[in-house]
N, C-alpha and C positions, 0 to 999 in steps of 0.2 A: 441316582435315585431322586423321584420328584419330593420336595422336603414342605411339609404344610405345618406350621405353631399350632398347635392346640391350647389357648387358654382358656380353664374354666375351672374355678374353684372346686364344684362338687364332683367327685372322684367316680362316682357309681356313669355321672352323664360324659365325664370325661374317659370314660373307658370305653362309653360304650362309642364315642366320635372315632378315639383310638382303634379298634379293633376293624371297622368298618372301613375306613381310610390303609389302612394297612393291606386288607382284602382288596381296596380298588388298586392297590401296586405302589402307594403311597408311606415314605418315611415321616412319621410322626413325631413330632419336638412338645414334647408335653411341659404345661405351664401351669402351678395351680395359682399365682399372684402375677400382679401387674407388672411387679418389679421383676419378679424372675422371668415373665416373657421377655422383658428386656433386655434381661441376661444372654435366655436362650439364645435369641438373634442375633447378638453381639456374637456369641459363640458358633451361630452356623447364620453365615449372611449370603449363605445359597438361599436359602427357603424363600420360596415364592410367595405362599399362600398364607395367610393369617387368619385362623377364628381366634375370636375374640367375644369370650364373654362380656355381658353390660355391668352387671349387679356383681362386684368383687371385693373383699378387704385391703383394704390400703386404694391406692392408685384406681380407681376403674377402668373401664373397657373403653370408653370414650377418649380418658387422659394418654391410653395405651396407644390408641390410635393416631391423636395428635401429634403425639413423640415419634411412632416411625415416619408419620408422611414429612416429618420437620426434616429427616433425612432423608426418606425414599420414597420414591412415587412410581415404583416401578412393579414392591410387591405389591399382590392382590389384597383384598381385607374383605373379610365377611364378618360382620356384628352375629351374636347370637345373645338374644334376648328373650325371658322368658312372661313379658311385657309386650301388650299389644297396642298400648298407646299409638297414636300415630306421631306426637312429637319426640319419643323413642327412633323412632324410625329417621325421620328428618334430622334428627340432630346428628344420630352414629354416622349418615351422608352425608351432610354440612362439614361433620372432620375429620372427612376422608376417606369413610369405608366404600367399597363400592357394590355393596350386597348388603343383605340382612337375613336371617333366619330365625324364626319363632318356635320355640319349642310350644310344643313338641313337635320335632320332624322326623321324618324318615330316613332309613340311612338311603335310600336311592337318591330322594333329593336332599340330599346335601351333599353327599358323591357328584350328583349332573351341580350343584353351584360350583362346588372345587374345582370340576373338570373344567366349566367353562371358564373359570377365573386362571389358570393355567396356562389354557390356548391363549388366552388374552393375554397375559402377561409374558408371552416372548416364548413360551416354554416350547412349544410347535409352530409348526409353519410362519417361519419368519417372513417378512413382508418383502415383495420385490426395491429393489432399489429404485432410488429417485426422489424427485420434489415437486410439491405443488406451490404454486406461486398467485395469491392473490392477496396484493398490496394493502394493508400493510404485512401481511401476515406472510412466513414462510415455512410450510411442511416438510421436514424432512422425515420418508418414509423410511430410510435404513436405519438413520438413528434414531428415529419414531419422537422428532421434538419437533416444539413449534417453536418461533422466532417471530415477534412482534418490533419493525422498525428496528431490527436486528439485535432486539434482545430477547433470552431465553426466556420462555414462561413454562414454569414446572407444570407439567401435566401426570394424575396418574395416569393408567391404562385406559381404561372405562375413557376418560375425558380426550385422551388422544383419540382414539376410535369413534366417538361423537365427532368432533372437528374434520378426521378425515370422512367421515360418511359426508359430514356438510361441504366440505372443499372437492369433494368429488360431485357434489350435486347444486352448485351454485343457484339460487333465484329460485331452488325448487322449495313447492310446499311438501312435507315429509311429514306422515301424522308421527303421532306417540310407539302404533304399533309397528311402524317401520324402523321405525329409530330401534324399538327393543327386539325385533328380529335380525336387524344386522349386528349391532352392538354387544347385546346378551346372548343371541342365537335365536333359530326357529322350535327348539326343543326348550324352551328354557321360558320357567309359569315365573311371573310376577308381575306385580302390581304396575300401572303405569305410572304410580306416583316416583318409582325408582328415576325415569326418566326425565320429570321434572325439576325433581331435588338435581340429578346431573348437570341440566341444566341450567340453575340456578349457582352452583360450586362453579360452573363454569366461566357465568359471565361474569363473575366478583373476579375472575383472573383476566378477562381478554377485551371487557370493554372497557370505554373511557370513562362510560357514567353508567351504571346499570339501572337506574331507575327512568333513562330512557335510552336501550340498547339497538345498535346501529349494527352490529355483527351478525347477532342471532334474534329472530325477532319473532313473535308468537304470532301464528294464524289460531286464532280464539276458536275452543272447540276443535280443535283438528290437530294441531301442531307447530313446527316451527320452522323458519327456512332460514340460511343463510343468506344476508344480505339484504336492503331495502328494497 
């Protein structure tokens, strides 16, 4: 059974993520505090998927987030916030999440977020075997990590899948909308800012100096390519 946390304080929105998620063929681990999502997951460390409310008692949605990626970078994490701020947004991605959803949504799309964050996170079509090798960096696509001068750098899913799209496309320029067609999918609506923020979490992990990055480098207006 594919297993998704549900946490969100108010009981009438959490039922209704519940029953909907359940319809797409999905087991739902329901949370109404921060401390007890923590629980939950402690107690099923299958679950893939995390919603995560922002606006909680005790612990928030944010703190929730930093605590799993402090262990895991492998499940998915979708913010659900009932707040349109754009610094809402940038912050839940800064630690960690790799989605975001504004209430009010639909249950279609938040069904197509889950699904996509699923496939992404190992749950389907595992990745053929093998490694891409450009110095100092080393991809490994079966155990889906990077190695920088042979040491590990935690990547979530999302931020693996940036890297190999770029290590597969070396010296190319790749705008924003390619990046969220390979990465999120072709069926799958958001913002390009999600792409930014990615890559922004990214290069705090893989370059030497990010305020002048030599890895990933921005073609202004367009996008960003691997490599100078």
């Amino acid at each position: 059974m594919k297993k998704v946390l549900v946490l969100e304080d108010e009981s009438s929105i959490r039922d209704f993520i519940v029953i909907n998620l359940r319809r797409a063929g999905y087991d739902a681990i329901e949370a109404e505090t921060g401390e007890e999502a923590m629980d939950r997951l402690r107690e099923n460390p299958d679950v893939t998927v995390a919603l995560l409310d922002i606006m909680l008692p005790g612990i928030d949605g944010f703190e929730v987030c930093r605590r799993i990626r402090a262990t895991n970078t492998k499940i998915g994490i979708i913010m659900l916030t009932a707040r349109t701020q754009e610094m809402d947004k940038v912050t839940g991605l800064m630690t960690g999440a790799d989605d975001y959803v504004t209430k009010p949504f639909s249950p279609a799309e938040l069904t197509a977020r889950v699904d996509a964050l699923f496939r992404r996170a190992g749950g389907e079509d595992p990745a053929p075997a093998g490694e891409l090798s450009q110095p100092p960096f080393l991809l490994n696509t079966r155990n889906r990590t990077l190695e920088k001068n042979g040491k590990r750098i935690k990547l979530t899913q999302v931020e693996y899948s940036i890297v190999k799209m770029f290590m597969e496309n070396p010296g190319k320029a790749l705008s924003r909308e390619e990046i969220l067609d390979t990465v999120w999918g072709r069926d799958y609506f958001a913002e390009l800012k999600i792409v930014d923020v990615n890559i922004r979490r990214l290069r705090l992990k893989i370059e030497d100096d990010v305020a002048t990055p030599a890895f990933i480098t921005t073609i202004w207006g367009y996008g960003y390519k691997w490599g100078l």
